[in-house]
C-alpha positions as a Markdown table, in Angstrom:
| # | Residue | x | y | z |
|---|---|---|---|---|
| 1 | Unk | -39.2 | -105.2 | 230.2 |
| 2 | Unk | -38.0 | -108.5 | 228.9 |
| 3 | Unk | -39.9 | -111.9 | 229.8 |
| 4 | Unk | -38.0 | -113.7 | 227.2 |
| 5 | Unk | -40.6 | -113.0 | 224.6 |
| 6 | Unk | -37.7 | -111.7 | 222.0 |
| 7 | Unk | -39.9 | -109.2 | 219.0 |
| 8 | Unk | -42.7 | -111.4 | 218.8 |
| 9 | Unk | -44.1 | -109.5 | 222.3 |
| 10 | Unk | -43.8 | -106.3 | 224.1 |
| 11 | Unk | -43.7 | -106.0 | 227.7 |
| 12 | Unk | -44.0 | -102.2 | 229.2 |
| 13 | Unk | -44.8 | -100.5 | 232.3 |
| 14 | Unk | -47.0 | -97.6 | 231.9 |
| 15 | Unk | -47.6 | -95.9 | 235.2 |
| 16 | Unk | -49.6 | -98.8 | 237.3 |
| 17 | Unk | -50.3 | -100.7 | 234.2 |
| 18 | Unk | -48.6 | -103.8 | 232.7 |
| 19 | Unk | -48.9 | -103.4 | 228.9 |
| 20 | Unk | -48.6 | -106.2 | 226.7 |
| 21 | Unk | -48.4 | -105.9 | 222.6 |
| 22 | Unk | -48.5 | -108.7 | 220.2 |
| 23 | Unk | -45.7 | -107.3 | 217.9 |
| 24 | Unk | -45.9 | -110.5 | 214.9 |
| 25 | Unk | -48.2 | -108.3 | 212.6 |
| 26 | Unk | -47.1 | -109.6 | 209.4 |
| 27 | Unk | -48.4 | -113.3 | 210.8 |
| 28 | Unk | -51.5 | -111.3 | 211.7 |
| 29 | Unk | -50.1 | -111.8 | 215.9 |
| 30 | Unk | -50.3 | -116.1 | 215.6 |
| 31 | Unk | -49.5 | -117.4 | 218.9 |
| 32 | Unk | -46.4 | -118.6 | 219.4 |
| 33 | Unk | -44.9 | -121.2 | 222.0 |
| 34 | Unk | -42.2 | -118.0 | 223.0 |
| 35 | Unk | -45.3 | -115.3 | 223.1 |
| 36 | Unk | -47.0 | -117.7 | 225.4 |
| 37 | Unk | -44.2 | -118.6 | 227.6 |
| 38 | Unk | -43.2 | -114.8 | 228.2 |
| 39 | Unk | -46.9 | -113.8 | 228.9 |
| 40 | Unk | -47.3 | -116.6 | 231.4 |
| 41 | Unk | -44.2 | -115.2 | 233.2 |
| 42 | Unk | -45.1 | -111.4 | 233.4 |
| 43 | Unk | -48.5 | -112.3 | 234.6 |
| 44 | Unk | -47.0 | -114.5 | 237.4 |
| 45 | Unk | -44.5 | -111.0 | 237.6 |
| 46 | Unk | -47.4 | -108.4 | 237.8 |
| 47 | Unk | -49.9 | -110.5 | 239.6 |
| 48 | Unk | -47.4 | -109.8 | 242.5 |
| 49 | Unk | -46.5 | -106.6 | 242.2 |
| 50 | Unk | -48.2 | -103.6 | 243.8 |
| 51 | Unk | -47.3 | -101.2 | 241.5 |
| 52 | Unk | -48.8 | -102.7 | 238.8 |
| 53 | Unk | -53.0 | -102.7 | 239.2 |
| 54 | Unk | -53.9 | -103.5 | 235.8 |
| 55 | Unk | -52.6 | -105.2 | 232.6 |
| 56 | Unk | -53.4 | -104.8 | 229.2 |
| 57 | Unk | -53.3 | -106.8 | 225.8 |
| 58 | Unk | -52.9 | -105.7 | 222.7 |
| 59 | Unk | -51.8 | -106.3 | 218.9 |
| 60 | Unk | -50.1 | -104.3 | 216.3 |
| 61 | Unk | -51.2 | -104.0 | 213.3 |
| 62 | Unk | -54.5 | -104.8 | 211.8 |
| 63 | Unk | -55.4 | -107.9 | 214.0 |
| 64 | Unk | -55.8 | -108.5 | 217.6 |
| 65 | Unk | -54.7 | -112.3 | 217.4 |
| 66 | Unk | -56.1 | -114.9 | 214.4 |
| 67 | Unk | -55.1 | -117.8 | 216.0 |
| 68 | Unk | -52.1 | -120.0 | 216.9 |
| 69 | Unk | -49.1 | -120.8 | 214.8 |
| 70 | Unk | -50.8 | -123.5 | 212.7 |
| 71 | Unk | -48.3 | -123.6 | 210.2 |
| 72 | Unk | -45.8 | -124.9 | 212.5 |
| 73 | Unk | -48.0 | -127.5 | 214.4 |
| 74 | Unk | -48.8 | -128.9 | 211.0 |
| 75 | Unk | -45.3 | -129.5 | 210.5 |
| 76 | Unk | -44.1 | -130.5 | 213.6 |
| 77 | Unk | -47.0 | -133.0 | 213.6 |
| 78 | Unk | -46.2 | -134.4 | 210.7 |
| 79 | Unk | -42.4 | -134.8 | 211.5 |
| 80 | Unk | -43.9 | -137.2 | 214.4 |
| 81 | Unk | -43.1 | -134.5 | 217.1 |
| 82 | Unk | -46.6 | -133.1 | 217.7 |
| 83 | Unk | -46.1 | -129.5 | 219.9 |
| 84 | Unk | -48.4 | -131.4 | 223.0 |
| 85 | Unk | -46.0 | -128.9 | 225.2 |
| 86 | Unk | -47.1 | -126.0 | 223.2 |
| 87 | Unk | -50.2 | -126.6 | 223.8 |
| 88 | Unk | -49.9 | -127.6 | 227.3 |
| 89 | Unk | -48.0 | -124.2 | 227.9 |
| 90 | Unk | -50.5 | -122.2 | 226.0 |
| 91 | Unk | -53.9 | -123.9 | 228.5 |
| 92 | Unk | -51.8 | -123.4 | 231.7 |
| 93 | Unk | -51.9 | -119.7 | 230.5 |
| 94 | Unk | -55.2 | -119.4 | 229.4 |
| 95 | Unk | -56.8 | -121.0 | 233.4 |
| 96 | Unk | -54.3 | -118.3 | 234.3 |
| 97 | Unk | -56.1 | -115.6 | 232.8 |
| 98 | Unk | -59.5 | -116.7 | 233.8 |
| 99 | Unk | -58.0 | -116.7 | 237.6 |
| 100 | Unk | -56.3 | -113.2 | 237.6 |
| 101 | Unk | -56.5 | -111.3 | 240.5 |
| 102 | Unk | -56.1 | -108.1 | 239.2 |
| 103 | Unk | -58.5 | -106.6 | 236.5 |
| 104 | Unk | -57.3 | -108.0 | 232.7 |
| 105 | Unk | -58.2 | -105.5 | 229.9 |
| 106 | Unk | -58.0 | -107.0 | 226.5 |
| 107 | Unk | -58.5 | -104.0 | 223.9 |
| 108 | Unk | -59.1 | -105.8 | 220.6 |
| 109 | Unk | -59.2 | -104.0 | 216.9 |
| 110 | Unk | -59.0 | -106.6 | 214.3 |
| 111 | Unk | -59.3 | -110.5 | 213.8 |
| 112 | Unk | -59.4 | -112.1 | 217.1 |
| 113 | Unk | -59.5 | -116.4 | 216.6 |
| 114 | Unk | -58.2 | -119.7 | 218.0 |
| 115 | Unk | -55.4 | -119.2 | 220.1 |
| 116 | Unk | -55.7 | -114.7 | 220.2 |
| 117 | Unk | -59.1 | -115.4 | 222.0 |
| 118 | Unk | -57.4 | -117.6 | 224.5 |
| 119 | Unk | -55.4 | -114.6 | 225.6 |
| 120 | Unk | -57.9 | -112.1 | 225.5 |
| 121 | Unk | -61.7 | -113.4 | 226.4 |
| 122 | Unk | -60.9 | -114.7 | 229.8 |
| 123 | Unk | -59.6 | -111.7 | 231.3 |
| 124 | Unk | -62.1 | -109.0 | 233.5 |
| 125 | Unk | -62.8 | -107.2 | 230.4 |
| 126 | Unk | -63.0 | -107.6 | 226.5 |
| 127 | Unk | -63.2 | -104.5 | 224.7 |
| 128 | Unk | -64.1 | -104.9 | 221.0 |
| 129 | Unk | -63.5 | -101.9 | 218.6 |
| 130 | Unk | -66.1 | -101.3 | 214.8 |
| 131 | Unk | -63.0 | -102.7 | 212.8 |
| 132 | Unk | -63.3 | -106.6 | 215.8 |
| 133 | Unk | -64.0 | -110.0 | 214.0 |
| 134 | Unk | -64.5 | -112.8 | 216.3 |
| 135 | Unk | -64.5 | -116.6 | 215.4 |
| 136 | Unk | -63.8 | -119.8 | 216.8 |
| 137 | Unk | -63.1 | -121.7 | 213.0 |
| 138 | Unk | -61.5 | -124.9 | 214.6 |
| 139 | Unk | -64.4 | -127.6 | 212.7 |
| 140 | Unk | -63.6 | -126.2 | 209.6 |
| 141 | Unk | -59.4 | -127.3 | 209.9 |
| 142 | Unk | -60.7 | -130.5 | 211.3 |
| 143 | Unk | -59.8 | -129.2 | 214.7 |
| 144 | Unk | -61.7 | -128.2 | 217.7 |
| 145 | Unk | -63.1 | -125.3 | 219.8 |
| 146 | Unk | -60.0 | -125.2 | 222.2 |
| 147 | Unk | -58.4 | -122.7 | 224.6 |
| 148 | Unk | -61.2 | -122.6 | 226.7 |
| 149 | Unk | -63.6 | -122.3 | 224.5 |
| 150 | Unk | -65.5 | -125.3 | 226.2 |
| 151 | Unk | -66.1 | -122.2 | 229.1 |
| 152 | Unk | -66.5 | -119.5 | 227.3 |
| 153 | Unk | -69.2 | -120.5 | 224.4 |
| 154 | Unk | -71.9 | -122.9 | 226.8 |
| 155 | Unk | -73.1 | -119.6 | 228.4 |
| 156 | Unk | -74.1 | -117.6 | 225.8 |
| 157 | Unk | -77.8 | -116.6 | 225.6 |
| 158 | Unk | -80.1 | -118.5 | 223.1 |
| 159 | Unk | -77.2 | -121.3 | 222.0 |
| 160 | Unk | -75.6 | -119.0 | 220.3 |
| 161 | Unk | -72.2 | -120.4 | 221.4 |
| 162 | Unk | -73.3 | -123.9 | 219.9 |
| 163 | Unk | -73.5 | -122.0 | 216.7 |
| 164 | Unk | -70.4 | -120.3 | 216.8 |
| 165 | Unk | -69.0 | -124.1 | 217.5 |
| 166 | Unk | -70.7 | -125.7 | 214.7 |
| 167 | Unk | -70.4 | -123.4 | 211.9 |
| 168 | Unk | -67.2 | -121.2 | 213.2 |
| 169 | Unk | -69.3 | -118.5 | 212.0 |
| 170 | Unk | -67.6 | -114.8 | 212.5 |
| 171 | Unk | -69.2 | -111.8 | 213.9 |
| 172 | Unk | -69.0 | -108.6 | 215.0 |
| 173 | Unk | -68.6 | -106.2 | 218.2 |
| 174 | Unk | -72.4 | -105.8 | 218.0 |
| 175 | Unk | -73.0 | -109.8 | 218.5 |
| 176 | Unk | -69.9 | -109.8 | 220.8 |
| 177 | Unk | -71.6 | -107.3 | 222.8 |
| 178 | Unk | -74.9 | -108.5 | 223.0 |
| 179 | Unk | -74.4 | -112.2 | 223.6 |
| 180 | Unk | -71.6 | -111.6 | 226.3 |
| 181 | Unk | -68.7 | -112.6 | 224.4 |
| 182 | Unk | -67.1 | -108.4 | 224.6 |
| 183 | Unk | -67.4 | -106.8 | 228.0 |
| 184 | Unk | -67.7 | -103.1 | 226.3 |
| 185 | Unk | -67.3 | -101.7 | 222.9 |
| 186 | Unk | -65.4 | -98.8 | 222.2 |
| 187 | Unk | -64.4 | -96.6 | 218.7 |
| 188 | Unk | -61.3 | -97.4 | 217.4 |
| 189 | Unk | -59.7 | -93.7 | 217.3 |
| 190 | Unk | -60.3 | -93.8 | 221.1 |
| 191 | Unk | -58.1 | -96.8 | 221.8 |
| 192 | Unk | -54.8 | -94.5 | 222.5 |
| 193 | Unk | -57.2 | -91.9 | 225.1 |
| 194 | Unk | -58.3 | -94.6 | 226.1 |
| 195 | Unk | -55.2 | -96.2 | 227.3 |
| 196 | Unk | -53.9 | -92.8 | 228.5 |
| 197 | Unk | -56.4 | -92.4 | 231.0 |
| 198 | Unk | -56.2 | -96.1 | 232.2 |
| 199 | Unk | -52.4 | -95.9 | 232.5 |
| 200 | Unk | -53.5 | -92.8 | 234.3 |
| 201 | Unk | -55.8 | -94.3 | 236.6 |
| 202 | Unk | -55.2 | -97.7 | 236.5 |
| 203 | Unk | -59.1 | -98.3 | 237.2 |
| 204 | Unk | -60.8 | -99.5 | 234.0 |
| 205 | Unk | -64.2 | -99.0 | 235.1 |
| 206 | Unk | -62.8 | -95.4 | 235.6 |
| 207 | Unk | -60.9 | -95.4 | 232.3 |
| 208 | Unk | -64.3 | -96.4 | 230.2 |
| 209 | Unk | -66.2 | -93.4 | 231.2 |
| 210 | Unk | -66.9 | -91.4 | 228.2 |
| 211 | Unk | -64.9 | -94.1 | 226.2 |
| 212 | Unk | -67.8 | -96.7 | 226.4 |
| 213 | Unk | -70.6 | -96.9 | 223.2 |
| 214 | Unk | -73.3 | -99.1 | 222.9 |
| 215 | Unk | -73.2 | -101.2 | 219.7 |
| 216 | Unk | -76.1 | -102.8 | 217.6 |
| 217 | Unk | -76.8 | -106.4 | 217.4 |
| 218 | Unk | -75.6 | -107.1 | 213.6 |
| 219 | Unk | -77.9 | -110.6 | 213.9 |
| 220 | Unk | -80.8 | -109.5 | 213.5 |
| 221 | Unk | -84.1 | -111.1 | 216.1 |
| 222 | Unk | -85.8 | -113.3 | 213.5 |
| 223 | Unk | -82.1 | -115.1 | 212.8 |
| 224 | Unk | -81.4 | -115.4 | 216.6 |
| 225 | Unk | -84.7 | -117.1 | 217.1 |
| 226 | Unk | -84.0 | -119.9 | 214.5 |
| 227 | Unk | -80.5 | -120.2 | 216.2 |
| 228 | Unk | -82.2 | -120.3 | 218.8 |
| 229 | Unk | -84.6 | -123.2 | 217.7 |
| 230 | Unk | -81.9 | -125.5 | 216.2 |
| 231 | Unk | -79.1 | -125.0 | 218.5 |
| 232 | Unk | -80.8 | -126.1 | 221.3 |
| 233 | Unk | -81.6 | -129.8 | 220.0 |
| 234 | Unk | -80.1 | -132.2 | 222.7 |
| 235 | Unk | -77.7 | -133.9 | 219.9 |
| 236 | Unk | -75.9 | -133.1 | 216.9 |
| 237 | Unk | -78.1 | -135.4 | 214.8 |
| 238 | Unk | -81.2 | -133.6 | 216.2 |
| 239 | Unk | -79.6 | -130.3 | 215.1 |
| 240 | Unk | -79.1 | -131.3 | 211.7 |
| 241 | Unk | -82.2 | -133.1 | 211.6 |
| 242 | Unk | -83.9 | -129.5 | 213.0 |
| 243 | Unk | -81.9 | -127.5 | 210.1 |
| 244 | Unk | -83.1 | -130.1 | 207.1 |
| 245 | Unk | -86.8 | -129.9 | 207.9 |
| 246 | Unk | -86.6 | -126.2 | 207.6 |
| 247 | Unk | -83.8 | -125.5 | 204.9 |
| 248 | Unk | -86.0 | -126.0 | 201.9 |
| 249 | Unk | -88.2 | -123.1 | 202.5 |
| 250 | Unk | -85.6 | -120.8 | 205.0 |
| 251 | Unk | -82.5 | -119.7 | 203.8 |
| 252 | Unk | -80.8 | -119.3 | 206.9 |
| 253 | Unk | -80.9 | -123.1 | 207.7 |
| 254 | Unk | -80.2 | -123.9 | 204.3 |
| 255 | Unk | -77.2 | -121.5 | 204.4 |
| 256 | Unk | -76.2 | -122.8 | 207.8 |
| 257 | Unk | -76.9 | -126.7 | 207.1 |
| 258 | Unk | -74.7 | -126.4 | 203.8 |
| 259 | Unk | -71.5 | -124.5 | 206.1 |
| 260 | Unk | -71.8 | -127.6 | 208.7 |
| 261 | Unk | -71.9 | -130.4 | 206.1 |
| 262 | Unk | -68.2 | -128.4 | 204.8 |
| 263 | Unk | -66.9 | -129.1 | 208.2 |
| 264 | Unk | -64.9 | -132.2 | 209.7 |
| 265 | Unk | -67.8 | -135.0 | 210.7 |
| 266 | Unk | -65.3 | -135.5 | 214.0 |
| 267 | Unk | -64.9 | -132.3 | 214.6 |
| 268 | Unk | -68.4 | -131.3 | 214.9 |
| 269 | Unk | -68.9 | -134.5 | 217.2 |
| 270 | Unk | -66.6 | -133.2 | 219.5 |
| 271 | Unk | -67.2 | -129.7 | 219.7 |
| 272 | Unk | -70.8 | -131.0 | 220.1 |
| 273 | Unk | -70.4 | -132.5 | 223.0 |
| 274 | Unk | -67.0 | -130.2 | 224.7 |
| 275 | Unk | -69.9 | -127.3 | 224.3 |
| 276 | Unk | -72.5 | -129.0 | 225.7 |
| 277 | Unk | -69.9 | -130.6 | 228.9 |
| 278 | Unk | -69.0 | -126.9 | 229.7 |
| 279 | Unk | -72.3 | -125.9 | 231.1 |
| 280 | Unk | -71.1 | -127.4 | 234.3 |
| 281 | Unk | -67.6 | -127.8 | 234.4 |
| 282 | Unk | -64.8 | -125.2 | 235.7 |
| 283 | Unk | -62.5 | -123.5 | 233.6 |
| 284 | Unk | -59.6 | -125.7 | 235.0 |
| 285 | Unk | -62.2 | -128.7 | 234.2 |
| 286 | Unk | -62.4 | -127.5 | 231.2 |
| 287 | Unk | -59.1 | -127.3 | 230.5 |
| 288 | Unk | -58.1 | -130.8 | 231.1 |
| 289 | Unk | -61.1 | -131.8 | 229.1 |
| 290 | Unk | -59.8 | -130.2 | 226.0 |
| 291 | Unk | -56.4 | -130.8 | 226.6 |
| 292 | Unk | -57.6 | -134.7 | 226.6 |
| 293 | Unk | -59.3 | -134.1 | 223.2 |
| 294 | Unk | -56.4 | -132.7 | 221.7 |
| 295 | Unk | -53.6 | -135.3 | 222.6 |
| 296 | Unk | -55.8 | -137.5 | 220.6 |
| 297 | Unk | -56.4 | -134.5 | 217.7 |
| 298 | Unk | -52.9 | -134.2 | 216.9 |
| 299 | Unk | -52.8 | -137.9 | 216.9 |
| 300 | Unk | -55.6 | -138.3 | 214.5 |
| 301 | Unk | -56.2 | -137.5 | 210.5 |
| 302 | Unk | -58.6 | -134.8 | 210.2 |
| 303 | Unk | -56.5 | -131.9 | 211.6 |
| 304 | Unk | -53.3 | -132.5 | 209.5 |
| 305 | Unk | -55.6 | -132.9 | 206.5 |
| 306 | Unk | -58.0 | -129.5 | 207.2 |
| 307 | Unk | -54.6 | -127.3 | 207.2 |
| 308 | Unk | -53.2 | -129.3 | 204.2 |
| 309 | Unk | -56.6 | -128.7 | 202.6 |
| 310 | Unk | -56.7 | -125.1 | 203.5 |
| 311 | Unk | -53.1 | -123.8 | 204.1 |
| 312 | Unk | -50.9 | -126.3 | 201.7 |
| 313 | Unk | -52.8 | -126.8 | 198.9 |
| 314 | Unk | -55.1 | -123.5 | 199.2 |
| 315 | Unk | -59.1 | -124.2 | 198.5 |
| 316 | Unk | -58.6 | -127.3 | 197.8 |
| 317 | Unk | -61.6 | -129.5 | 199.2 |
| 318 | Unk | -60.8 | -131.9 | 202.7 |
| 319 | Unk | -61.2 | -135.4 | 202.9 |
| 320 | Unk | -62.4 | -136.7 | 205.9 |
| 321 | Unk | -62.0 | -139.6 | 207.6 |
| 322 | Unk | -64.9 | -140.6 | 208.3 |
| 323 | Unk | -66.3 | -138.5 | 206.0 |
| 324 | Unk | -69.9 | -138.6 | 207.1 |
| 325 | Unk | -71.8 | -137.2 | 210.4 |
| 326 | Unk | -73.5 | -140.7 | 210.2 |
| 327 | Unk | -70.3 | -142.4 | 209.7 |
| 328 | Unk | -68.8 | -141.0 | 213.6 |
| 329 | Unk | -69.6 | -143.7 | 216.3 |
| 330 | Unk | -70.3 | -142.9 | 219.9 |
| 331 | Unk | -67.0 | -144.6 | 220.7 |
| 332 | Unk | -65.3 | -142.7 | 218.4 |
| 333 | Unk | -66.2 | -139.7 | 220.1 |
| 334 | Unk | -65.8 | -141.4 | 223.8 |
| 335 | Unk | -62.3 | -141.7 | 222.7 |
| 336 | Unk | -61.1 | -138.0 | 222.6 |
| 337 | Unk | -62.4 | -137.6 | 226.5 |
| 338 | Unk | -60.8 | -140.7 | 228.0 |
| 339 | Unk | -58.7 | -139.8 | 230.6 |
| 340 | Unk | -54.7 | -139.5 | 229.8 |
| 341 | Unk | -53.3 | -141.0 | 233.3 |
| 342 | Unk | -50.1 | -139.5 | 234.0 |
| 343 | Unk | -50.4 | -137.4 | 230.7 |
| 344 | Unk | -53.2 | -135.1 | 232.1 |
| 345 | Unk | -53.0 | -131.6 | 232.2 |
| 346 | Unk | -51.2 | -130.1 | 235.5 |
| 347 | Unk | -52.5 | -126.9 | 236.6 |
C-alpha cells in the first residue's frame, strides 16, 4: 500500500490489521516530514475502513524511533527557513493518534525518543520489549519536551514525568511499565507470534494472552521516593534548591543536580512549566501549547547551539544563552506561551 511515504515507511494490510514499519534503520527510524505525512494519511484511510480493526507500528532494525530528523531542522533553521510546517504536520498527527477510534498497538524493540514517542505512546497500547529505551532528551539540545509530551509525562505516579523532563533521563520497559508510560511488556522473540495472532484476530487484548510478562521496576523504591521528594517542589528553583540541600551526602541528587545544571537554563524553564500546564489541559490543548513554544524555539539560540554542540562539533560543551537557571526571567519564559494569533496550531 502506498501513502506516499516512498522507503522511509511501510504500509501493509495483514488480514484486519493495518501494519506500519519504520523502514530508515540506518538513521535509527528519525522522523521525517514524508514518514509523517504518509502515516497521517493511512490513519485517516484505516480509521474508515471496516476491514481494518487494528493498526500497528513498528521499526526495523535495532530502534523503534530515536527522534526526529534533527539534522535537517538544524540546517533548515539556520538557512532562515525553520521546518514550522514540519512540525505543524508532525502535532496534527500526534492529537490524531491520541483520538483514534480504533485500538493503536505500538510494538516497540529498541530506542524510542523525541519524535518515535510521538507516534507510538498515544495510541491504545504501548508494548515495550527487554531490548526498549525510553527518553524524552529535548533539555539537553536546548530544546523541549514536545510531541505531546506536555500530556503524556504530568500523569505519571510520584513526578516521575518531571524527572524524565528535567534530566531526559532514559529507562527501561520495567520503569515504562510501572509508571504507566508502556501498556504491556512483552519478550522480544515473541514480537513476530505475537503479530501473527493479532493479524489473526485483530483483538489485541486477545492477541496478548500468553504473550503478556510482567517486568521489574529497574528504579529501585528508595530512588523513586527521593524523585519523588524533589520533583514535586512547586518551582524549578525549589527543585534545585531541594536537590542542593541533599547532594552532599546522597548521591542520587548529587548525580541528578550535576545532569540538570548540563542542560539548557531555557529549556528546563520551559519544560518546567509545559509539564506542570499538562495536568489540566487536553491533548489538543496541549498541542497548541507546545506548538506555541516551539515557533519561538526555532526562533531562539539554545536549540541551534545544543545540536551544533552535540551533532556538529561532537562532545563539545554548549553555550547557553543565558547560561544560568538564575539568569531566565519570568518574562522570558512567559514569552514561549504567548499566543500566536493567526499562527496557532489548527486541529
Amino acid at each position: 500500500m502506498d501513502f506516499g511515504g516512498g522507503d522511509e515507511i511501510r504500509f501493509e494490510r495483514l488480514g484486519s490489521a493495518g501494519v506500519v514499519t519504520l523502514t530508515r534503520p540506518q538513521a535509527l527510524n528519525a522522523v521525517t516530514h514524508r514518514m509523517v505525512k504518509a502515516l497521517d494519511k493511512a490513519l485517516r484511510a484505516w480509521e474508515r475502513d471496516d476491514g481494518v480493526d487494528v493498526v500497528v507500528v513498528k521499526g526495523e532494525g535495532r530502534a523503534f524511533s530515536a527522534g526526529g530528523d534533527i539534522l535537517h531542522i538544524y540546517e533548515a533553521g539556520r538557512a532562515g527557513k525553520p521546518p514550522v510546517d514540519f512540525f505543524a504536520d508532525e502535532y496534527r498527527l500526534n492529537a490524531r493518534i491520541a483520538r483514534f477510534e480504533k485500538p493503536y498497538v505500538a510494538l516497540i524493540d529498541g530506542i524510542v525518543m523525541g519524535g518515535g514517542v510521538g507516534i507510538s505512546f498515544h495510541g491504545s497500547h504501548r508494548l515495550l520489549t527487554e531490548n526498549a529505551q525510553f527518553a524524552m532528551p529535548e533539555v539537553g539540545i536546548g530544546f523541549f519536551p514536545d510531541v505531546g509530551a506536555s500530556h503524556l509525562l504530568p500523569g505519571l505516579g510520584g513526578s516521575f514525568g518531571m524527572y524524565l523532563a528535567l534530566t531526559g533521563s532514559r529507562i527501561r520497559y520495567g520503569d515504562a511499565l510501572w509508571s504507566g508510560l508502556a501498556t504491556h511488556t512483552i519478550k522480544a522473540q515473541d514480537q513476530a507470534g505475537f503479530l501473527d495472532r493479532l493479524v489473526a484476530s485483530g483483538d489485541p487484548e486477545l492477541a496478548l494472552r500468553g504473550f503478556s510478562v510482567p517486568a521489574r521496576r529497574e528504579t529501585d523504591r528508595p530512588t523513586l521516593e527521593a524523585i519523588a521528594r524533589h520533583f514535586a517542589q512547586p518551582s524549578l528553583s525549589d527543585i534545585i534548591g531541594s536537590l542542593e540541600r541533599a547532594a552532599p551526602a546522597d548521591a542520587f541528587a548529587a548525580k541528578t543536580l550535576a545532569m540538570i545544571r548540563t542542560r539548557s537554563p531555557t529549556s528546563l524553564h520551559v519544560a518546567w512549566r509545559e509539564i506542570s500546564a499538562g495536568l489540566t489541559l487536553s491533548m489538543d490543548e496541549c498541542m497548541r501549547m507546545e506548538f506555541r513554544i516551539l515557533n519561538r524555539m526555532l526562533a531562539g539560540h539554545d536549540f541551534y547551539e545544543g545540536i551544533r554542540a552535540a551533532i556538529i562539533d561532537k562532545g563539545s560543551t554548549p553555550q547557553w544563552r543565558p547560561a544560568g537557571i538564575d539568569d531566565v526571567s519570568a518574562a522570558d519564559v512567559d514569552a514561549y506561551f504567548a499566543p500566536l494569533g493567526e499562527r496557532e496550531l489548527k486541529l
